[in-house]
Backbone as CSV, one residue per row, in Angstrom:
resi,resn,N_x,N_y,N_z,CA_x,CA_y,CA_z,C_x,C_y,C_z
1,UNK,24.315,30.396,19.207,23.830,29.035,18.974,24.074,28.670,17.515
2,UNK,24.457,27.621,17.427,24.641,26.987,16.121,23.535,25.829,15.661
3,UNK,23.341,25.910,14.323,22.729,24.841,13.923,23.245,23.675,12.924
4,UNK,23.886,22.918,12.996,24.447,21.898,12.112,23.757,20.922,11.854
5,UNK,23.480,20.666,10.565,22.588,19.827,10.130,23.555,19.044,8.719
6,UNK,24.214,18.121,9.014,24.778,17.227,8.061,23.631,16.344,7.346
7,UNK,23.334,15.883,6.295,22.633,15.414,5.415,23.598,14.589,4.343
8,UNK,23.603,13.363,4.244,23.654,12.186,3.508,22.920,12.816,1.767
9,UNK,23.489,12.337,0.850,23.606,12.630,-0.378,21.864,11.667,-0.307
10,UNK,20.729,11.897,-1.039,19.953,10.968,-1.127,19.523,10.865,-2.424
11,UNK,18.882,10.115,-2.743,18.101,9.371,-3.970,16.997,10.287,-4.061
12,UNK,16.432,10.903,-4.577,15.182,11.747,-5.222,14.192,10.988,-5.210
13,UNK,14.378,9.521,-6.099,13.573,8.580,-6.419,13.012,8.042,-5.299
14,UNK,13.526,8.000,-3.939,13.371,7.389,-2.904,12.266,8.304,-2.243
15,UNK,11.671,9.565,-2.639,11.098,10.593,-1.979,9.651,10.431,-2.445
16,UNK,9.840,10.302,-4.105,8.472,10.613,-4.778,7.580,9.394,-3.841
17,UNK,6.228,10.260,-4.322,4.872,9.382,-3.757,4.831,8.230,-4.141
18,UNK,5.421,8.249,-5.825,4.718,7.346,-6.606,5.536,5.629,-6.470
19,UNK,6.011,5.792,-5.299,6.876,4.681,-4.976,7.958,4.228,-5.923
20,UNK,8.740,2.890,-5.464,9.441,2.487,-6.610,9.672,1.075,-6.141
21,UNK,10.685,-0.017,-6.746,10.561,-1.171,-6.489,11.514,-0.970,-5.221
22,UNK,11.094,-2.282,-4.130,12.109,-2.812,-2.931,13.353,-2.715,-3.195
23,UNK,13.798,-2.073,-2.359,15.757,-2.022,-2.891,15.960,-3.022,-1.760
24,UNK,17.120,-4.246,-2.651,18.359,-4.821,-2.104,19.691,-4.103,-1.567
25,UNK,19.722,-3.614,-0.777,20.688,-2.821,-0.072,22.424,-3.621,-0.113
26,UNK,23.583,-2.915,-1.162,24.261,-3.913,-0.990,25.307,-3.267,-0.474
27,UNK,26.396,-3.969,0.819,27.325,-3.771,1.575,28.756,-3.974,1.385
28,UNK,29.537,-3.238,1.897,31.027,-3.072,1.425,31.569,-4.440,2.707
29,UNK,32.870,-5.481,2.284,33.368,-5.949,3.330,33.862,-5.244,4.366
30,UNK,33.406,-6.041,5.924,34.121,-5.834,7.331,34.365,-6.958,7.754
31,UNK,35.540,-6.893,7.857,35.985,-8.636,8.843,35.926,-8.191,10.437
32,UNK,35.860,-9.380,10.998,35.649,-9.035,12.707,37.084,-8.817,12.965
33,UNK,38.153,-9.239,12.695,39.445,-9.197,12.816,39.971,-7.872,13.175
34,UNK,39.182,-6.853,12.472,39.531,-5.368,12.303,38.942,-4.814,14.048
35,UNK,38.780,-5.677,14.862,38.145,-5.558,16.042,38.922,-6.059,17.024
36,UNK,39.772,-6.826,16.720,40.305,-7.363,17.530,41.076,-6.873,18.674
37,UNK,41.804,-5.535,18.160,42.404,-4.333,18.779,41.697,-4.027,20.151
38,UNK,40.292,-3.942,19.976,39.561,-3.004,20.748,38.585,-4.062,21.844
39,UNK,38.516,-5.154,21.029,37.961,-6.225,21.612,38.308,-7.746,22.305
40,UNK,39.805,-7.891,21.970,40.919,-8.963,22.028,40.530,-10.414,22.156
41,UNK,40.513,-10.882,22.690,40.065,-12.455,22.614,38.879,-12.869,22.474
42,UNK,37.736,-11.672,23.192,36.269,-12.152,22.617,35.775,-12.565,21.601
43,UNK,36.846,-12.140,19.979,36.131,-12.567,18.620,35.814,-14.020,18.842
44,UNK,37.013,-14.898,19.939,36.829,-16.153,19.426,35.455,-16.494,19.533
45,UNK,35.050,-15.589,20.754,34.046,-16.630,21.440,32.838,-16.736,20.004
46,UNK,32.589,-15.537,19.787,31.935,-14.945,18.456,32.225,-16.372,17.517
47,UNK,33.461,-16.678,17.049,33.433,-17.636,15.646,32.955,-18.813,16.497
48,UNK,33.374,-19.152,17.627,32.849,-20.578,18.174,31.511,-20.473,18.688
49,UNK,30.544,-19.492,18.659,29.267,-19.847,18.746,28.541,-19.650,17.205
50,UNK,29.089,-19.258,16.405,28.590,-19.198,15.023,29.119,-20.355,14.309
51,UNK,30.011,-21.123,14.599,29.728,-22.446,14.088,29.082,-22.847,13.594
52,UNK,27.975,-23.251,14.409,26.867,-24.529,14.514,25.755,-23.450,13.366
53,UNK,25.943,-22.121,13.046,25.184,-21.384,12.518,25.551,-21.007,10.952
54,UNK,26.780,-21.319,10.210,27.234,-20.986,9.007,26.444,-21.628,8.175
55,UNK,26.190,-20.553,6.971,24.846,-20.965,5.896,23.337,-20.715,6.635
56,UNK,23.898,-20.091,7.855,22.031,-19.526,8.027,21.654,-18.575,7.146
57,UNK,20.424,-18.570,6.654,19.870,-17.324,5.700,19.259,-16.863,6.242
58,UNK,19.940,-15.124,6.437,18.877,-14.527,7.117,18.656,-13.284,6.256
59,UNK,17.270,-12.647,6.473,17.013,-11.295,5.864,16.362,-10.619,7.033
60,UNK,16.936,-9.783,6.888,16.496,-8.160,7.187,15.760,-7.249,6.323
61,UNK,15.037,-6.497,6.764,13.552,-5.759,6.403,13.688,-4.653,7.492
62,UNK,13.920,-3.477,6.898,13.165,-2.260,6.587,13.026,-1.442,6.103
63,UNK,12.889,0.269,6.335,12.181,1.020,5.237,12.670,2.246,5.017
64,UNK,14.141,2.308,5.083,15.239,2.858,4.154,16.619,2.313,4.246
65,UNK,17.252,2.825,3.758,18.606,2.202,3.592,19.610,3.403,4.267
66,UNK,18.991,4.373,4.201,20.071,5.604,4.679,19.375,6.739,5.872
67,UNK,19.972,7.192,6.549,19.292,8.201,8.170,18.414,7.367,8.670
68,UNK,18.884,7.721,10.087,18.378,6.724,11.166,19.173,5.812,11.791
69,UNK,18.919,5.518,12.902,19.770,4.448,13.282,19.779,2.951,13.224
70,UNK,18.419,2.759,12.459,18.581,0.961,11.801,19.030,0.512,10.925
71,UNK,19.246,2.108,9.952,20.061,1.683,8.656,21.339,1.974,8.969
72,UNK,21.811,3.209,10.055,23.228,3.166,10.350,23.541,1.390,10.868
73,UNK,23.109,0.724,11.931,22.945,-0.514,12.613,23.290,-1.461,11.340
74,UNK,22.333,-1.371,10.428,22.421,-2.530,9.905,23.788,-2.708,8.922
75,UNK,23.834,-1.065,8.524,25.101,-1.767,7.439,26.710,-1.596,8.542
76,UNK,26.096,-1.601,9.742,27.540,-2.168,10.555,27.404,-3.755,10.714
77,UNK,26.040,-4.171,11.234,25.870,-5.616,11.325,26.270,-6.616,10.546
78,UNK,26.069,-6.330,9.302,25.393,-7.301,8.450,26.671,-7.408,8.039
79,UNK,27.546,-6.760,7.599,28.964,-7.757,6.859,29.800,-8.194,8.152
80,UNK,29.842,-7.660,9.431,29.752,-8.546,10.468,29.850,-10.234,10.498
81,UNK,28.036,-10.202,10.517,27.615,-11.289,10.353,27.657,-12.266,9.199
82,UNK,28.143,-11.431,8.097,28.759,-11.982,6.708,30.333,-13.152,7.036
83,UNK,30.560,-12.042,7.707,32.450,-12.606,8.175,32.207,-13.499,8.976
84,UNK,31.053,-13.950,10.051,30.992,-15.388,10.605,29.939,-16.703,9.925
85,UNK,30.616,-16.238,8.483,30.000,-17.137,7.810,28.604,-17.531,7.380
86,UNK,27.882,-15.986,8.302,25.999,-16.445,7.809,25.528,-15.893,6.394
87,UNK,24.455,-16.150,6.028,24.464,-15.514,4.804,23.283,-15.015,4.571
88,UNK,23.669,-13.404,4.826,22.708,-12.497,5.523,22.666,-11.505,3.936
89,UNK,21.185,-10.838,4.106,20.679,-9.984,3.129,20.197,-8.984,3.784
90,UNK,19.797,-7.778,3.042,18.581,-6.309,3.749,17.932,-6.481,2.619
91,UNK,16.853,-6.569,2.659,16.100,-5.491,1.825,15.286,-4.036,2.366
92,UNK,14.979,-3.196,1.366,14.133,-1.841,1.981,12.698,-2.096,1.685
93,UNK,11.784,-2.173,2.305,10.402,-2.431,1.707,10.128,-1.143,0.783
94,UNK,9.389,-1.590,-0.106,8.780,-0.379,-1.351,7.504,0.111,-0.555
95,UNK,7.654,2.416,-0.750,6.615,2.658,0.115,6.585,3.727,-0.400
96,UNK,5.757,4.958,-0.480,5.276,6.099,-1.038,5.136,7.153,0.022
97,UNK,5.139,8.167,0.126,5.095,9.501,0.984,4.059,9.221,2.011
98,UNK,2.950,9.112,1.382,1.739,9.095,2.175,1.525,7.968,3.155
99,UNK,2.310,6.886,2.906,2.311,5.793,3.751,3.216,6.109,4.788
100,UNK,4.474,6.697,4.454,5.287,7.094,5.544,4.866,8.032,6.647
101,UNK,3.517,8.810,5.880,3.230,9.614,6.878,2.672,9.178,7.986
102,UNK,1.500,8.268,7.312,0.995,7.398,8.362,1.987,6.735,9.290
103,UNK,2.490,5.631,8.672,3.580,4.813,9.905,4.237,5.688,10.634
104,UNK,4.620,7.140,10.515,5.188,8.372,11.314,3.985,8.427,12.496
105,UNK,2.923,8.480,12.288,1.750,8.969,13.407,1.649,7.412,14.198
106,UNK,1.744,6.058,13.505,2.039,4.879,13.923,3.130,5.223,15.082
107,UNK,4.147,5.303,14.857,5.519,5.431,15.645,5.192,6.355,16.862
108,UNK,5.029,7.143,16.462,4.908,8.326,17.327,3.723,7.950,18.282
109,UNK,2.569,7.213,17.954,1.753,7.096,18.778,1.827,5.547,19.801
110,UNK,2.739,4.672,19.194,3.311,3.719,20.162,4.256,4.042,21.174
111,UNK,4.875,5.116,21.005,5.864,5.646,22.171,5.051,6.852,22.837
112,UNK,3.267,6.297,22.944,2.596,7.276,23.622,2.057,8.453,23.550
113,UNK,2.233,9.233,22.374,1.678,10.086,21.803,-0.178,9.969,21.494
114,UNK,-0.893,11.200,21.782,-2.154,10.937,21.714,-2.705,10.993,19.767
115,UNK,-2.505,10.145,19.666,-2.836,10.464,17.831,-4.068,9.561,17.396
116,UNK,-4.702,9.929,16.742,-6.049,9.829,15.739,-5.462,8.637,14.414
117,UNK,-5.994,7.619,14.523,-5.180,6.617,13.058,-6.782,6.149,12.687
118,UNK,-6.829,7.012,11.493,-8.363,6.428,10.853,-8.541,5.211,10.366
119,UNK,-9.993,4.732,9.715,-9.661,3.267,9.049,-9.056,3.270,8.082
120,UNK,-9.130,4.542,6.519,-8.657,4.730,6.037,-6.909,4.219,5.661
121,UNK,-6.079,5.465,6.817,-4.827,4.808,6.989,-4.941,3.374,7.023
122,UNK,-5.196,3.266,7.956,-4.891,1.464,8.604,-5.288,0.827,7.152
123,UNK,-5.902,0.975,6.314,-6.052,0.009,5.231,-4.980,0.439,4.268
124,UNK,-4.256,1.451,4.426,-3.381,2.168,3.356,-2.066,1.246,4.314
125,UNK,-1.649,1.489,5.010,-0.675,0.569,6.335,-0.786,-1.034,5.690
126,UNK,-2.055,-1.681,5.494,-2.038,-2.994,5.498,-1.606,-3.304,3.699
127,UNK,-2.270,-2.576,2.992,-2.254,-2.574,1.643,-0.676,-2.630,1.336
128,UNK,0.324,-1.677,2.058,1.797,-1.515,1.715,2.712,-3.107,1.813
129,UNK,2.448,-3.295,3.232,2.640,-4.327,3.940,2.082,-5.754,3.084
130,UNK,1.100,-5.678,2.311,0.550,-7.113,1.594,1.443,-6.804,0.700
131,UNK,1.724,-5.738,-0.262,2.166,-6.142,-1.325,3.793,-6.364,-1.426
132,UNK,4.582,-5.612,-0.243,5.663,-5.742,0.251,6.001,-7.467,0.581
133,UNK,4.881,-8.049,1.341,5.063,-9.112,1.366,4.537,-10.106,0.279
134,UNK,4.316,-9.775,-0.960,3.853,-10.309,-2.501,5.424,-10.645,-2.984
135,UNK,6.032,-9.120,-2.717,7.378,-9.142,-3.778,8.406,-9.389,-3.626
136,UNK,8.709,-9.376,-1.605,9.582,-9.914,-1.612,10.309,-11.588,-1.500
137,UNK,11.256,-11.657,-1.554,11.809,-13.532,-1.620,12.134,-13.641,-0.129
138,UNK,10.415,-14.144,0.576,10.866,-14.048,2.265,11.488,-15.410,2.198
139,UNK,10.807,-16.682,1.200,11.078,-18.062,1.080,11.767,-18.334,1.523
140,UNK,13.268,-17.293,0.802,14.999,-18.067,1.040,15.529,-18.025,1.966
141,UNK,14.991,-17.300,2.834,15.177,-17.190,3.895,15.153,-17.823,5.496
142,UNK,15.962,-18.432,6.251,15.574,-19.309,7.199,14.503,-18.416,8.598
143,UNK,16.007,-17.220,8.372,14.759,-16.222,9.586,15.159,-14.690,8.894
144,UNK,13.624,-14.454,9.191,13.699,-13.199,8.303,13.234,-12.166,9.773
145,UNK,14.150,-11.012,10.362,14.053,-9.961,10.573,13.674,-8.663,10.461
146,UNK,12.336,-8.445,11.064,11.602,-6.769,10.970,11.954,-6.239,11.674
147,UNK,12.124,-4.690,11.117,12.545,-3.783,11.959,11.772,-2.606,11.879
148,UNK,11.243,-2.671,13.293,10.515,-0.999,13.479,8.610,-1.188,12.892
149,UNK,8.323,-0.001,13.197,6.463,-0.600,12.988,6.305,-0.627,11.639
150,UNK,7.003,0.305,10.331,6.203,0.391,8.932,6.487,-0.826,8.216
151,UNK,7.531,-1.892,8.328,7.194,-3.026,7.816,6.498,-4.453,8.548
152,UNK,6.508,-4.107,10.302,5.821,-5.002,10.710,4.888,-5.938,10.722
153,UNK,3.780,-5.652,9.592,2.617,-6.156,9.074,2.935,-7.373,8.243
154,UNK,4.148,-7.139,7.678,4.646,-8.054,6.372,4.682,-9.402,6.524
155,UNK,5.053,-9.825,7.948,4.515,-11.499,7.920,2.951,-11.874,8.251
156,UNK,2.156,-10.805,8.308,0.617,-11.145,8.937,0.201,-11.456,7.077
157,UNK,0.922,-11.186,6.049,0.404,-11.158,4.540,0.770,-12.301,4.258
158,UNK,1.645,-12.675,4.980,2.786,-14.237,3.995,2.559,-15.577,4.235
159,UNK,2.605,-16.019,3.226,2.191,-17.611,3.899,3.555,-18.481,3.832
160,UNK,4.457,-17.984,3.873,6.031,-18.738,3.826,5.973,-19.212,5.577
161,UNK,6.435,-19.943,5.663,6.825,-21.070,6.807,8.290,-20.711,6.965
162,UNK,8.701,-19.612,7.919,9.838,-19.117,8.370,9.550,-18.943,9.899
163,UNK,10.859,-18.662,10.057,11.021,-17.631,11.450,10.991,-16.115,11.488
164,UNK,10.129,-15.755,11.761,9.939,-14.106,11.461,10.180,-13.460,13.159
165,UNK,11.304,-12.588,13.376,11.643,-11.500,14.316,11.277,-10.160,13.931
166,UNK,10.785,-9.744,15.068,10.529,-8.327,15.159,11.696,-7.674,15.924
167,UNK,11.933,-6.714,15.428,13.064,-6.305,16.154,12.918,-4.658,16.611
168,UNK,12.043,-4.428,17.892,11.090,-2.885,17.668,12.399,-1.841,18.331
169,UNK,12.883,-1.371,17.790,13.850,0.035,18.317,13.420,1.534,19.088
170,UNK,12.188,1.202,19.303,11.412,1.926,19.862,10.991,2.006,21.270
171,UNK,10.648,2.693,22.706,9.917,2.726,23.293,8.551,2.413,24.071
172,UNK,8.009,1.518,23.971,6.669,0.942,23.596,6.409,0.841,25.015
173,UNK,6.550,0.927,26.029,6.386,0.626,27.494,5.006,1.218,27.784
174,UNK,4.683,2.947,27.384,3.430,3.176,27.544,2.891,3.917,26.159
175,UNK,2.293,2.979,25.612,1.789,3.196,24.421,0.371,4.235,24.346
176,UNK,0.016,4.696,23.388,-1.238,5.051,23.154,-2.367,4.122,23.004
177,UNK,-2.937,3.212,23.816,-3.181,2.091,23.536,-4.570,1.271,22.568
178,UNK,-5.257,2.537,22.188,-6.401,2.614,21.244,-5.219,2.447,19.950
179,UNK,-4.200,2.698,19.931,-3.508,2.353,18.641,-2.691,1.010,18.632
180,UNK,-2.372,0.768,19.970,-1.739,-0.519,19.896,-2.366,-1.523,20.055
181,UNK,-3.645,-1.515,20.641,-4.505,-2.376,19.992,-4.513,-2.805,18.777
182,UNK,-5.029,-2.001,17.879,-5.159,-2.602,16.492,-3.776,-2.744,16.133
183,UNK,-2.598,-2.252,16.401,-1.529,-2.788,15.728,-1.002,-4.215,16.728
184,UNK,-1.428,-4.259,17.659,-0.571,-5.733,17.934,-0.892,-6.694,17.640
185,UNK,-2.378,-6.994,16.324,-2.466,-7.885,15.735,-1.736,-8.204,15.044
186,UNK,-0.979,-7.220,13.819,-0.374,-7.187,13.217,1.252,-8.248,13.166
187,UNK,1.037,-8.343,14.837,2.627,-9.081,15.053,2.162,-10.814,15.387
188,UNK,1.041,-10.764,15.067,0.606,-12.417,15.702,1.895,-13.619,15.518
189,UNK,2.120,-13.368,14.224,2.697,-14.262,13.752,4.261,-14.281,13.783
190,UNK,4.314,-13.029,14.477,6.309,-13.441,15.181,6.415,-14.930,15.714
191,UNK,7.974,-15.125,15.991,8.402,-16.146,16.680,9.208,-15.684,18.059
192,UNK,9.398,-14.139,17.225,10.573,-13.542,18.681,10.262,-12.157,18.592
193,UNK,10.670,-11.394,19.900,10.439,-9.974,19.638,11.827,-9.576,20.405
194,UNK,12.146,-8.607,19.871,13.635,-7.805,20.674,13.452,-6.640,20.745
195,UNK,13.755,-6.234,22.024,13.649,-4.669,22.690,14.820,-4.177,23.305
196,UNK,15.148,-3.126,22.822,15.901,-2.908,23.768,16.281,-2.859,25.440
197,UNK,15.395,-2.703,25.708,15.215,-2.949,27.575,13.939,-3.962,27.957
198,UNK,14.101,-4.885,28.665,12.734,-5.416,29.388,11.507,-4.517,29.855
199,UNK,11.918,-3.382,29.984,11.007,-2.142,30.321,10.289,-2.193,29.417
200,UNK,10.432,-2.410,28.110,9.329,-2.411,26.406,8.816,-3.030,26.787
201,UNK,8.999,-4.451,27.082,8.146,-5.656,26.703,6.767,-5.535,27.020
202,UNK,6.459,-5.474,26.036,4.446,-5.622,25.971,3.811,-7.129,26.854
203,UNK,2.972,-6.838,27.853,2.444,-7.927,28.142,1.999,-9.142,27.527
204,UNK,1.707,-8.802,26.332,0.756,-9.659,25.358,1.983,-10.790,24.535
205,UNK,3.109,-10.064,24.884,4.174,-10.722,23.485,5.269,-11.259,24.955
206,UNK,5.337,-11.091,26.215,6.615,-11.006,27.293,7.383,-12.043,26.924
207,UNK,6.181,-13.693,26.993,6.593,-15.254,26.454,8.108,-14.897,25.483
208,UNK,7.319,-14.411,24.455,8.594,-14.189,23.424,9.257,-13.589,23.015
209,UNK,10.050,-12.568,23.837,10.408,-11.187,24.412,11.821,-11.367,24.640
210,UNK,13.126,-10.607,24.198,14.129,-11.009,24.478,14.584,-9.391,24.680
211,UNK,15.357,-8.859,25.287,16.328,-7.436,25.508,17.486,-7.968,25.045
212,UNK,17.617,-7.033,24.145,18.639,-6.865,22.798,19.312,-5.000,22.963
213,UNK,19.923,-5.167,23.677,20.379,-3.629,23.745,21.164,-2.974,22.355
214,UNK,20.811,-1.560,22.272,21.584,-1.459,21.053,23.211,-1.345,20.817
215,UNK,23.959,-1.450,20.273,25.082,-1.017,20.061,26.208,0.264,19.403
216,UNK,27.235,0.114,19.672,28.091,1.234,18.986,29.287,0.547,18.269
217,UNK,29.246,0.615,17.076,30.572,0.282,16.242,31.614,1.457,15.766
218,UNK,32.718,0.811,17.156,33.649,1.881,17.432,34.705,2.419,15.914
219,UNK,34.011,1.650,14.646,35.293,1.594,13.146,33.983,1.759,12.576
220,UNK,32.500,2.531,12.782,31.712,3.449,11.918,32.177,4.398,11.493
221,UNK,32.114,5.082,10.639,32.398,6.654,9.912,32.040,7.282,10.703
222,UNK,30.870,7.219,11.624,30.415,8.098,12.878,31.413,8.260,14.000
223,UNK,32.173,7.058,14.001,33.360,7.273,15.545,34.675,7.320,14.916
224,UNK,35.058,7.581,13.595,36.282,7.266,13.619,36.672,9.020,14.120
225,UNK,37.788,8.810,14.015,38.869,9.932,14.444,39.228,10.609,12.895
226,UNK,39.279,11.964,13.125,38.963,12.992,12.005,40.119,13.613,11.867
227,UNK,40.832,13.874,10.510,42.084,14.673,10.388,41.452,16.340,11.162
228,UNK,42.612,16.735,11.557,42.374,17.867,12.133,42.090,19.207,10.873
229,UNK,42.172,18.993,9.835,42.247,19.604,8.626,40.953,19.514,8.289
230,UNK,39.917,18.612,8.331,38.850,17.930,8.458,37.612,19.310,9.538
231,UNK,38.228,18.684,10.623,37.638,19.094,11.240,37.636,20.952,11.307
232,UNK,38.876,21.450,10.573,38.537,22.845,10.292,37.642,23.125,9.637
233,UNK,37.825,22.508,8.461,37.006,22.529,7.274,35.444,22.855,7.513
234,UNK,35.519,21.883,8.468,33.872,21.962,8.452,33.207,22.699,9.540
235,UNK,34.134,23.056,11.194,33.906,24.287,11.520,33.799,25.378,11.184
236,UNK,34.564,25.969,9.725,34.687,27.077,8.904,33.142,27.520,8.251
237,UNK,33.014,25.763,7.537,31.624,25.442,6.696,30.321,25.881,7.706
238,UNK,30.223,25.886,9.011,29.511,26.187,9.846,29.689,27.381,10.568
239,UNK,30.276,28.001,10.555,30.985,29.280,11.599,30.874,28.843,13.098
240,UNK,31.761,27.556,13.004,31.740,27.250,14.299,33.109,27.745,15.310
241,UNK,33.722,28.247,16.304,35.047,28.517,16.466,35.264,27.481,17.617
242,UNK,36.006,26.668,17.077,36.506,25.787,18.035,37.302,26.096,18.972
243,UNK,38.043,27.132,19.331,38.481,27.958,20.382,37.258,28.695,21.540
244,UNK,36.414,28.363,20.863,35.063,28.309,22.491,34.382,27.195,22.320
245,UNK,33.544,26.728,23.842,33.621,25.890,24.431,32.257,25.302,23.288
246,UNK,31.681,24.054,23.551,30.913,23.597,22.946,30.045,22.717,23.537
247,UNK,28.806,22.790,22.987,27.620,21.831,23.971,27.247,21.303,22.783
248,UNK,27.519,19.633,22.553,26.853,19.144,20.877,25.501,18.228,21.602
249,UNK,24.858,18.135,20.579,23.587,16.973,20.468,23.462,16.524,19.415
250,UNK,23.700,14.711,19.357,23.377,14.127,17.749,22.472,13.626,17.609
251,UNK,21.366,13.827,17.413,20.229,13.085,16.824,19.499,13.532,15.505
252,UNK,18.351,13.040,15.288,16.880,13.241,14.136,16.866,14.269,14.830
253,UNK,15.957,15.041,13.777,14.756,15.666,13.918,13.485,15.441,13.950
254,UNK,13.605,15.014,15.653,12.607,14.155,16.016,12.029,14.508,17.324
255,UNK,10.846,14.383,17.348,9.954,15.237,18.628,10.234,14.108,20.051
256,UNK,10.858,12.970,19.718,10.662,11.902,20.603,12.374,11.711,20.936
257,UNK,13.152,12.392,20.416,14.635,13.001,20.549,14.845,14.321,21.523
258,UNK,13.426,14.851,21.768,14.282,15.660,22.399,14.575,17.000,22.617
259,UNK,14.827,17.450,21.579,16.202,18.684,21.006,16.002,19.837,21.854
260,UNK,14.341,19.965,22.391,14.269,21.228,22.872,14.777,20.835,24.439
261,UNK,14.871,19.870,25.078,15.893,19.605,26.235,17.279,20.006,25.976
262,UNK,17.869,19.479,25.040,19.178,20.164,24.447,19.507,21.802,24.357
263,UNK,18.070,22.214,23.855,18.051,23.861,23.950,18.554,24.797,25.418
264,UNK,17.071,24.124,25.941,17.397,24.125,27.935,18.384,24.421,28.350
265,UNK,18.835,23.080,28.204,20.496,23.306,28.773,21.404,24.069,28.766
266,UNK,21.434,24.389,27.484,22.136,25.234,26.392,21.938,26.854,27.151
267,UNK,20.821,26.752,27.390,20.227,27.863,28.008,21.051,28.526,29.767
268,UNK,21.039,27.199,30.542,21.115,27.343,31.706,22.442,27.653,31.368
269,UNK,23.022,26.773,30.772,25.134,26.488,31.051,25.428,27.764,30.742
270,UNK,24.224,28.181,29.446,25.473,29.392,29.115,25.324,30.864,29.841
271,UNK,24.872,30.507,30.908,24.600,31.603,31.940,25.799,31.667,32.778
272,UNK,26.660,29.768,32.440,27.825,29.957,33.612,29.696,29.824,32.681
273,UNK,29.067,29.390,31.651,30.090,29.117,30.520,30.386,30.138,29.621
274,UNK,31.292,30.875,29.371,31.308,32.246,29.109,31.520,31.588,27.352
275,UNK,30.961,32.469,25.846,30.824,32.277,24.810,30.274,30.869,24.217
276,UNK,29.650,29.689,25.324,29.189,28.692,24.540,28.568,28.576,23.292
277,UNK,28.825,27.265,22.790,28.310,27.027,21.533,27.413,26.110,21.883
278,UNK,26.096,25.912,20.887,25.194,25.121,20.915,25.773,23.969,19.404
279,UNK,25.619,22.870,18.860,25.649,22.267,17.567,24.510,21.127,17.651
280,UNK,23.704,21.273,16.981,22.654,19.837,16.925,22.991,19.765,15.768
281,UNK,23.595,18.280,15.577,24.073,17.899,14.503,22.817,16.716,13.920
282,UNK,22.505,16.659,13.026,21.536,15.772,12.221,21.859,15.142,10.997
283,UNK,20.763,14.068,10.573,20.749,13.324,9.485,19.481,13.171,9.177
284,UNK,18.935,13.094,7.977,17.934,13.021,7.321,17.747,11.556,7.415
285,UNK,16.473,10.620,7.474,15.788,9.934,6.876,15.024,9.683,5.887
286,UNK,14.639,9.167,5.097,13.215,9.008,4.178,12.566,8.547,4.250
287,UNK,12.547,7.760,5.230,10.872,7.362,5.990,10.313,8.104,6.905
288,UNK,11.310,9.423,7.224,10.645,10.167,8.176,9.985,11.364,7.681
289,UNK,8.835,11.762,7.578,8.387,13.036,6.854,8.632,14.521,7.989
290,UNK,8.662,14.002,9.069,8.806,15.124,10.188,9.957,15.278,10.265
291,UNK,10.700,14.656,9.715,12.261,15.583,9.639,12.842,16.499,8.712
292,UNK,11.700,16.625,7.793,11.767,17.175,6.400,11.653,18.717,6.331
């Protein structure tokens, strides 16, 4: 069995407790054009419904910039949506260890987990969230986009007159519901919510409930195609032998991922697959403390 664990270069500064200011997350150009190959005549449809939409200001909100799949998502989206003319921003909300820990037991306990959230937290949760929404410039914004539960709170603080989306990437169908109680106040003041499947949709929010499935951007660093020189390299770096067979899994290190199903398997096949390899390949977050 192998263990591969790839890790993203990170910021130090991004770790300490003692927080630091909101980062503006800034993005390299992608034209849609570079799609065209794979996607052929659909771009048009793309520029002719973004028309009527050039010079929208939109921001995006959440709570890192690097591991995970909203920050992989977003910096595919967003110069995307740059190239049909909108004029789109990220920011990262500013947050400290101890808050992440909490919004971790948050997360984990909306996708049903039995967890304990004292008053304590919850005032440490709301406190992040007010001042997040103090510093940042939601104003300029026509519709401003949340993503995921640790910045969710941020329009219940604001008194700006926007369009605020939630955009939950999560599971939520059977919640822990002594916790989602007190957090679905928190979203009063959406205009829209997006889930990936209609299966999420919370009773309380359905009205304004849209399924937004996620995507794959086939010209990510994650899908491109790898010199074969490349790919020695880093089988070597691992003692992996690519001349036997292989069973991969890509995700977090995340209890709601999985991995020990991946193990299982791993288990059964290689009873029928003579020298298998196991690889769980990973990426770090910094909003996640359980991956640490």
């Amino acid at each position: 069995m192998v263990f591969f664990s790839c890790i993203e270069k990170i910021d130090p500064n991004l770790l300490k407790d003692e927080g630091g200011s909101e980062v503006i997350v800034e993005l390299g150009e992608k034209k849609l054009d570079d799609y065209r190959k794979i996607v052929g005549d659909e771009l048009e449809e793309l520029h002719e419904l973004a028309k009527d939409l050039k010079g929208l200001r939109i921001l995006h909100i959440n709570s890192t910039s690097f591991g995970g799949g909203v920050a992989e998502l977003l910096k595919s989206i967003i110069p995307m949506m740059k190239s049909l003319g909108l004029d789109v921003r990220w920011e990262v909300m500013e947050a400290n260890g101890e808050f992440f820990q909490i919004t971790k037991k948050i997360h984990n306990a909306l996708q049903g987990g039995e967890i304990e959230i004292d008053e304590k937290e919850w005032e440490l949760y709301e406190k992040v969230n007010r001042e997040n929404a103090r510093k940042m410039d939601l104003g300029s914004a026509d519709v401003v986009i949340v993503h995921d539960p640790q910045p969710a709170a941020i329009p219940s603080f604001s008194k700006i007159d926007t369009t605020f989306v939630w955009r939950c990437h999560i599971d939520m169908s059977s919640p822990n519901m002594k916790v989602w109680k007190r957090f679905k106040d928190y979203l009063s003041k959406y205009d829209l919510m997006l889930f990936h499947m209609e299966e999420y949709f919370r009773e309380e929010f359905k009205s304004i409930s849209l399924p937004f499935p996620p995507s794959i951007d086939p010209l990510s660093p994650k899908n491109m195609e790898l010199e074969e020189d490349f790919i020695s390299s880093v089988a070597r770096r691992f003692n992996v032998d690519p001349s036997r067979p292989i069973l991969t899994v890509v995700a977090r290190f995340d209890p709601w991922k999985d991995l020990n199903a991946a193990i299982d398997v791993y288990r059964k096949v290689k009873n029928y697959v003579k020298d298998l390899q196991l690889l769980i390949v990973s990426v770090m977050a910094s909003d996640d403390p359980e991956g640490w």
